[in-house]
C-alpha positions as CSV (number, residue, x, y, z in Angstrom):
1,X,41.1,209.3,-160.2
2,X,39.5,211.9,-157.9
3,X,38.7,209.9,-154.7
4,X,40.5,210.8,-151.6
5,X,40.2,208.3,-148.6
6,X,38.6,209.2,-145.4
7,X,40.4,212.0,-143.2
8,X,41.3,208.7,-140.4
9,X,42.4,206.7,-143.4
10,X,45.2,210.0,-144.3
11,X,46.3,210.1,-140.5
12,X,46.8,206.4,-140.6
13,X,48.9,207.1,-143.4
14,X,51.2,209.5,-141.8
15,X,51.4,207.7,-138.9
16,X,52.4,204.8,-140.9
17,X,55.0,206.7,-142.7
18,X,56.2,208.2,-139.8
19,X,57.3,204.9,-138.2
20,X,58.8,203.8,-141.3
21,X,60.6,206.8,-141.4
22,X,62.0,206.0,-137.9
23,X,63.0,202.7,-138.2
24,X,64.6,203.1,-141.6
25,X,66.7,206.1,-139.7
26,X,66.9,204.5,-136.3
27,X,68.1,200.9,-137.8
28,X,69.0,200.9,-141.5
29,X,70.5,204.1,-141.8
30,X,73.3,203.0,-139.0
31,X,74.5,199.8,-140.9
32,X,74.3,201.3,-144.2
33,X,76.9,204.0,-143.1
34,X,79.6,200.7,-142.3
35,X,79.0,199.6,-146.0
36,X,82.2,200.4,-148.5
37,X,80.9,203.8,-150.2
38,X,81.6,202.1,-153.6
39,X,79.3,199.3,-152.7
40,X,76.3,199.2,-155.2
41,X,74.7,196.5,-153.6
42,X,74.6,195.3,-149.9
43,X,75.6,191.6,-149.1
44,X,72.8,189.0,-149.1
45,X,73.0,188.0,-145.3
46,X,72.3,191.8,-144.5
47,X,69.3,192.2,-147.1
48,X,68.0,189.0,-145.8
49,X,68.1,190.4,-141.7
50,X,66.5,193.9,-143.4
51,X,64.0,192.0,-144.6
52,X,63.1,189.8,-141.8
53,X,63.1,192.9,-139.3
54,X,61.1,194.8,-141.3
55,X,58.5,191.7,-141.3
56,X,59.2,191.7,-137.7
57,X,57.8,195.5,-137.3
58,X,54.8,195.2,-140.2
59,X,56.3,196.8,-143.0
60,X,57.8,194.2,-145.0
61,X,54.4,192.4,-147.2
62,X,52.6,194.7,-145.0
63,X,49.4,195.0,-147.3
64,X,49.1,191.1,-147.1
65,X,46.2,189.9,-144.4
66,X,46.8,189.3,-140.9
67,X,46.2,185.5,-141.0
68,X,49.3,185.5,-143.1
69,X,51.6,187.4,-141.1
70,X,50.8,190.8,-143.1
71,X,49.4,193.9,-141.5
72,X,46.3,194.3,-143.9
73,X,47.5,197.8,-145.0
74,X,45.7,199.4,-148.1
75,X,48.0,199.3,-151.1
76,X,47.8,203.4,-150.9
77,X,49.7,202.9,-147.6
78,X,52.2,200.5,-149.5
79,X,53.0,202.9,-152.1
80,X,53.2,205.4,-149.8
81,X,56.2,203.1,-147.9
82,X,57.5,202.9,-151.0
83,X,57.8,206.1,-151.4
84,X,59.6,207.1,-148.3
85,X,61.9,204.2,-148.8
86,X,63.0,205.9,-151.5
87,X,63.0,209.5,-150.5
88,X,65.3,208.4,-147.0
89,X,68.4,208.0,-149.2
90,X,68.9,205.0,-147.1
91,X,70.7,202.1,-149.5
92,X,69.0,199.7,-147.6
93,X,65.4,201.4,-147.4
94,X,64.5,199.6,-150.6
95,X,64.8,196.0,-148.9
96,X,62.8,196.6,-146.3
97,X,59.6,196.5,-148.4
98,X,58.1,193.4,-150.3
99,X,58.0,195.6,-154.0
100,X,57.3,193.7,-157.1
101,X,59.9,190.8,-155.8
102,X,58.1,189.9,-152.7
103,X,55.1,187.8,-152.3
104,X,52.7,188.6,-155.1
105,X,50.7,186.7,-157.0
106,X,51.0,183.6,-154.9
107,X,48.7,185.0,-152.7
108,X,45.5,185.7,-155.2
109,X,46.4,182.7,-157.5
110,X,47.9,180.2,-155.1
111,X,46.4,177.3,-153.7
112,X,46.3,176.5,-150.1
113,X,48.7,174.3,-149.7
114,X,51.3,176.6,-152.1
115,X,50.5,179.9,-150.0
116,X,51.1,177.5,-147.1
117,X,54.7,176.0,-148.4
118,X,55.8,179.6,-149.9
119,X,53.9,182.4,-149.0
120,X,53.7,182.3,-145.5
121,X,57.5,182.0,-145.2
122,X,57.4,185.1,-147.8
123,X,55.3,187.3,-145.5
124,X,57.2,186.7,-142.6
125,X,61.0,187.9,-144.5
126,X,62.0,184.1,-143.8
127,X,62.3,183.1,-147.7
128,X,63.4,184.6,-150.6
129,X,62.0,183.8,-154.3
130,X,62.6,185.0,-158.1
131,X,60.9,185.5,-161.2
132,X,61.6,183.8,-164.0
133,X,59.8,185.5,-167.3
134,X,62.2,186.9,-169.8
135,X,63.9,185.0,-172.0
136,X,66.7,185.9,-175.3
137,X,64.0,186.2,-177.6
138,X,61.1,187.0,-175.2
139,X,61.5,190.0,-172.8
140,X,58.9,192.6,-173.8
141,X,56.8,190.5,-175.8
142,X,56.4,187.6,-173.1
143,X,54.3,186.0,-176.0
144,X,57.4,184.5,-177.8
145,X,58.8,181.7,-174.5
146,X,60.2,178.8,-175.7
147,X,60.9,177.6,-172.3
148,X,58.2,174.5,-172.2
149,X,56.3,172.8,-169.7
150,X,54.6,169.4,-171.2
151,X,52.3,166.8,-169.5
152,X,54.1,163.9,-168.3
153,X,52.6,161.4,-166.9
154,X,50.7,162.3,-163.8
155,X,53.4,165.6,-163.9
156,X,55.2,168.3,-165.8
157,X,58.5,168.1,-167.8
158,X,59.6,171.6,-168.2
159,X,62.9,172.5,-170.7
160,X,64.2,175.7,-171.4
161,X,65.9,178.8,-170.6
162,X,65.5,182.0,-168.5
163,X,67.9,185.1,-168.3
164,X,68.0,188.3,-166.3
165,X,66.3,186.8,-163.6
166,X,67.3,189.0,-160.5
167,X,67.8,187.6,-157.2
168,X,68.5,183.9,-158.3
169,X,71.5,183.5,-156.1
170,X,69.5,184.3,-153.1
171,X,66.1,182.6,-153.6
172,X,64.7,179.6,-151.9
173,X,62.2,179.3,-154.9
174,X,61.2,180.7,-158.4
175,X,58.2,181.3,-160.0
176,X,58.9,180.1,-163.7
177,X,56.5,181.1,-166.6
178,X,56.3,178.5,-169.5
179,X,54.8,178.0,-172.6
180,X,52.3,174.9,-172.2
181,X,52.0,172.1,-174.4
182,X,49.0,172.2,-176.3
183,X,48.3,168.2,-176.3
184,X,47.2,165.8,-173.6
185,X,44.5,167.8,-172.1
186,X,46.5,171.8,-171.2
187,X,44.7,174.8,-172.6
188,X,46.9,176.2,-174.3
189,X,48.7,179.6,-172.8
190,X,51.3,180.3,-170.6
191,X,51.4,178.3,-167.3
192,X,53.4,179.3,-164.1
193,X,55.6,176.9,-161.7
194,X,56.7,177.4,-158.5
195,X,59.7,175.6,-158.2
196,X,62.2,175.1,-155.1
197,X,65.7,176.0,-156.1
198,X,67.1,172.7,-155.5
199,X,64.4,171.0,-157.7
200,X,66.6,168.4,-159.7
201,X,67.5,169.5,-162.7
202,X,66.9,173.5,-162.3
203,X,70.2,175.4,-162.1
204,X,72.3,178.9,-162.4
205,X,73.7,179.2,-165.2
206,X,75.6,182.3,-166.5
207,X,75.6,185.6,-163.9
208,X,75.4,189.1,-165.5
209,X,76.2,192.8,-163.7
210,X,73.8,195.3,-164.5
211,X,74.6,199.0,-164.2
212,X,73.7,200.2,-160.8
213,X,75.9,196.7,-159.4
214,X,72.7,194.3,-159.2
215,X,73.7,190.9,-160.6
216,X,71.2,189.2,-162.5
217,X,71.4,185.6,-163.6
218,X,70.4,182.9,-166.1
219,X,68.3,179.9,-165.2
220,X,68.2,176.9,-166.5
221,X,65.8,174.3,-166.8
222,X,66.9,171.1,-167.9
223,X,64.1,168.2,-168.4
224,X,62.7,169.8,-164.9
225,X,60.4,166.8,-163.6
226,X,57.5,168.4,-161.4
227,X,54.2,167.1,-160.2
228,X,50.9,168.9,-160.9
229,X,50.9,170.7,-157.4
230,X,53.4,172.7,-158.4
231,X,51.1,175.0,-161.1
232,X,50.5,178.2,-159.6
233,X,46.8,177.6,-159.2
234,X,46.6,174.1,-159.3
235,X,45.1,172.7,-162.4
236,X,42.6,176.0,-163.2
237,X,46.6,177.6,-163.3
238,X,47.5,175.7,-166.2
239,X,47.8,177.8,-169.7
240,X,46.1,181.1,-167.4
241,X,50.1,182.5,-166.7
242,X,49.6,185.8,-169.0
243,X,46.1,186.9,-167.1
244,X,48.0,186.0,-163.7
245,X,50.7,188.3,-164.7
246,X,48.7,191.2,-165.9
247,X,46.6,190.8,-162.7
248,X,50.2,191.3,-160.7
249,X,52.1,193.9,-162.8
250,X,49.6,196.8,-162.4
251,X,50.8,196.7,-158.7
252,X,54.5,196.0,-159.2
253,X,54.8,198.7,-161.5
254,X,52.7,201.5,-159.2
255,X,55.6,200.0,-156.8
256,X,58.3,201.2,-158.7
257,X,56.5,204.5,-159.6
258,X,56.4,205.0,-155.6
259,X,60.2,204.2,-155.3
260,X,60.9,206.3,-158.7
261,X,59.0,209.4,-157.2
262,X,60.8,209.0,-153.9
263,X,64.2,208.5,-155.4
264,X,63.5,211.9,-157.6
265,X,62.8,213.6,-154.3
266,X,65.7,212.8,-152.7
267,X,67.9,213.5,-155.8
268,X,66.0,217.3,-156.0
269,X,66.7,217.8,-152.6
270,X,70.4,216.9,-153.1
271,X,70.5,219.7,-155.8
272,X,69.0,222.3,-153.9
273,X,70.9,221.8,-150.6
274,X,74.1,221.9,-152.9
275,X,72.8,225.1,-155.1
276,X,72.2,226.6,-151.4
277,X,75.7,225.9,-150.4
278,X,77.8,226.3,-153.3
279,X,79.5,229.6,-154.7
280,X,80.7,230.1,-157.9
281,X,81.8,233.7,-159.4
282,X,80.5,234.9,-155.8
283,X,77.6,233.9,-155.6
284,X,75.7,231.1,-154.5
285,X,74.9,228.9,-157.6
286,X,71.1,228.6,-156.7
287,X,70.8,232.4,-157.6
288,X,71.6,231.7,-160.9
289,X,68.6,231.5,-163.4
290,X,69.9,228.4,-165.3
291,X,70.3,226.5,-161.6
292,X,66.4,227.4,-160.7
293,X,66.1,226.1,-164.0
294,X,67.0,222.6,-163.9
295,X,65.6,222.7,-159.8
296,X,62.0,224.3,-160.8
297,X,61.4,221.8,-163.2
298,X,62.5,219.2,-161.3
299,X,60.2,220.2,-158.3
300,X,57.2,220.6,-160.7
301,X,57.6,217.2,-162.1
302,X,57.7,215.4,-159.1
303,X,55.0,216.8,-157.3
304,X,53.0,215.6,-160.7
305,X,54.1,212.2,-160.6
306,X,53.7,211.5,-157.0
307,X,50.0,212.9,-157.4
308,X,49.1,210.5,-160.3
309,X,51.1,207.6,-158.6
310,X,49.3,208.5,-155.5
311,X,45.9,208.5,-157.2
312,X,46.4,205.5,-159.3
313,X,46.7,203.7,-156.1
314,X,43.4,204.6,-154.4
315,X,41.9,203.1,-157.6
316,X,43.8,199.7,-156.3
317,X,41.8,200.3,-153.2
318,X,38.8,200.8,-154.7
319,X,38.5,197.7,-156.7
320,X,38.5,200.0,-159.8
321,X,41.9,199.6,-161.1
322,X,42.9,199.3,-164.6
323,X,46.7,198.2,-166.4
324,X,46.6,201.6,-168.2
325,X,46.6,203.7,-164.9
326,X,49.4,201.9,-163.9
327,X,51.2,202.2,-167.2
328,X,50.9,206.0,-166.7
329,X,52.1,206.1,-163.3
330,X,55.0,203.6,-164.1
331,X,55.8,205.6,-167.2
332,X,55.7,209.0,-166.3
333,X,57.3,208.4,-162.7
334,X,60.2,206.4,-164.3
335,X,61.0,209.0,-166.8
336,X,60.8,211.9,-164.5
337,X,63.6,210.2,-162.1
338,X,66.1,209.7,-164.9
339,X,65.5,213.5,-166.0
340,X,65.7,215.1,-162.2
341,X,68.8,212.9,-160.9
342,X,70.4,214.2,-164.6
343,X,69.4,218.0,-164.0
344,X,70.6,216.9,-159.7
345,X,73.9,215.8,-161.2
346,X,74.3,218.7,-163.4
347,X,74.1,221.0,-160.7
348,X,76.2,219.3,-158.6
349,X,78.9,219.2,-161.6
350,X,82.4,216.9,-161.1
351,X,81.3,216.4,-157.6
352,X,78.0,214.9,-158.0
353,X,79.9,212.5,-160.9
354,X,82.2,210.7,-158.9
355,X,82.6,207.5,-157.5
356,X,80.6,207.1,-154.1
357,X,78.4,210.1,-154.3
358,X,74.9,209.3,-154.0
359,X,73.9,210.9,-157.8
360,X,76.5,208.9,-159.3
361,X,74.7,205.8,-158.1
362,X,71.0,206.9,-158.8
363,X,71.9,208.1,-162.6
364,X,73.0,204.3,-163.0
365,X,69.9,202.7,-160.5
366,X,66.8,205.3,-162.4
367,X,68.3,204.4,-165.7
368,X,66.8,200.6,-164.8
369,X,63.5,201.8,-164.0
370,X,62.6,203.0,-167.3
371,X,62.8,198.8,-168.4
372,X,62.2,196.5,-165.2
373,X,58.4,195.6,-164.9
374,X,57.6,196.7,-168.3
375,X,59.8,199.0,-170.8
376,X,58.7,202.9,-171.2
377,X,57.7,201.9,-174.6
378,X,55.3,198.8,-173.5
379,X,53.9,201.5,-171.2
380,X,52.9,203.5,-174.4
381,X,51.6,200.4,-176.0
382,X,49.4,199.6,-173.0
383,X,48.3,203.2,-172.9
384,X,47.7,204.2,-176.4
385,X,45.3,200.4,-176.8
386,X,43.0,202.2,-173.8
387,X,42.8,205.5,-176.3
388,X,41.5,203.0,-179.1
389,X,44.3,203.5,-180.7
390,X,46.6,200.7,-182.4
């Protein structure tokens, strides 16, 4: 995990981020500052225009190709977007970038007509979709859904349901993972749908409020009736749902190391512009051993994790990737943004804790990164099978 890309490849890069940089502080920065400061979550007509600008510009999807309204950016360029997204401090930074809800894995398991239906419109910010994979007795061990798809005919009867399943109330279609029926020809497996919302029979059910203010939802699926087009993959798709996910997570989850490291950036420059500033006992509280402490560490910890994120992705451009360098990233990025914004918020004491300050937010928003796209202990699973061990 050595490689470095070319010197034009690194200038493309910084020019890259550069404009990112600019538009996030030019556009987004502006309409976040009219958002309520308790607001946890901006409204969905405003991530939906955030989204479709950034499309607009090349950002948003930007790694997909050209012929389907991406900018054909390396994924090191992504994460690096990612990155700065989260770094900016800007609320709606995040949205402005495809991440591990945008249009993956349509694109290297669809067929043409599905990444003509969905994925164009994904590309271009103009649709919206979801994933549906967890379930009450199947989160981390996705082997356990009870959610079924059975042949039918010359179609797909599909029964069951889904739960946390972020952005349902804003998606125009959802990617549903099922357990397939083992009779009448399937393979046995998992097998993904792609599912229009208004698909008869497919509704929101109950709607949950996670910590940092994101709502997540229940879906369910009752006697869904679809036809064999829409299997992620057409008929090869069918009972090959786990390898597809695998083949997507490694990404998505070097996505939200990107976004961890950035946030942990931002939170460690909060603490030291406040250590800088404050006096206590008359002196400024960055003087004070057991502040350098908490900052120190911080810095050293980030700088780490945004080097192995960093490399992890020019694997991903190399062809060479593999689910435990990923798992590493994911892991150790996710972890070290819960510990600095906790050591940022300590240093910032009462004021850091209140309602509306930007640390009081991120201790709630880092917390979720240690579970979404795989749980810190999964990670260790994933990691400790490439040691031979377990």
């Amino acid at each position: 995990m050595t490689h470095a890309p070319s010197a034009v490849l690194e200038q493309d890069h910084r020019e890259l981020v550069e404009a990112f940089e600019s538009f996030v502080r030019r556009e987004l920065v502006p309409l976040a500052a009219e958002l309520p400061e308790t607001a946890d979550q901006p409204p969905a007509d405003l991530r939906g225009y955030v989204r479709r600008r950034s499309a607009a510009l090349g950002f948003y999807a930007g790694d997909y190709p050209e012929e389907l309204g991406g900018s054909g950016m390396p994924f090191t360029a992504v994460v690096l977007l990612h990155h700065a997204a989260g770094r900016s401090g800007c609320s709606l930074a995040p949205y402005a970038l495809a991440g591990s809800d945008g249009p993956s894995p349509l694109l290297r398991h669809g067929t043409p007509e599905q990444v003509e239906r969905y994925l164009r419109p994904l590309v271009r910010g103009e649709a919206a979709r979801c994933l549906a994979l967890t379930e009450p007795q199947a989160g981390s061990d996705a082997f356990r859904l009870s959610t079924t798809a059975k042949r039918d005919g010359d179609g797909w009867l599909i029964s069951g349901r889904k739960t946390f399943v972020s952005n349902a109330d804003r998606a125009d279609f959802a990617l549903v993972v099922t357990a397939t029926d083992l009779g009448d020809g399937a393979t046995g497996g998992a097998t993904a749908f792609v599912l229009p919302m208004d698909t008869p029979g497919l509704r929101i059910g109950q709607a949950y409020q996670g910590m940092s203010g994101e709502p997540l939802f229940e879906l369910l699926l009752e006697q869904v009736r679809v036809s064999t087009d829409a299997v992620i993959g057409g008929e090869e798709g069918v009972g090959a749902a786990m390898a597809l996910a695998v083949d997507s997570l490694s990404r998505g989850r070097l996505v939200v190391a990107a976004m961890c490291n950035g946030v942990a950036e931002y939170a460690l420059r909060l603490g030291v512009e406040y250590a800088r500033e404050r006096e206590a006992f008359g002196e400024r509280i960055g003087a004070y051993q057991h502040v350098q402490e908490h900052l120190v560490r911080s810095r050293a910890e980030v700088e780490a994790s945004k080097l192995l994120t960093l490399a992890c992705a020019r694997l991903v451009d190399e062809g060479t990737e593999a689910p435990e360098n990923a798992a590493l990233a994911k892991l150790t990025a996710s972890e070290t943004a819960v510990r600095v914004v906790d050591r940022a918020l300590q240093v910032h004491g009462a004021t850091g804790w209140v309602r509306g300050h930007p640390l009081e937010f991120l201790y709630r928003y880092v917390r979720m990164m240690t579970i979404i796209e795989g749980t810190s202990e999964v990670q260790k699973v994933i990691i400790a099978r490439s040691m031979g061990l377990g």
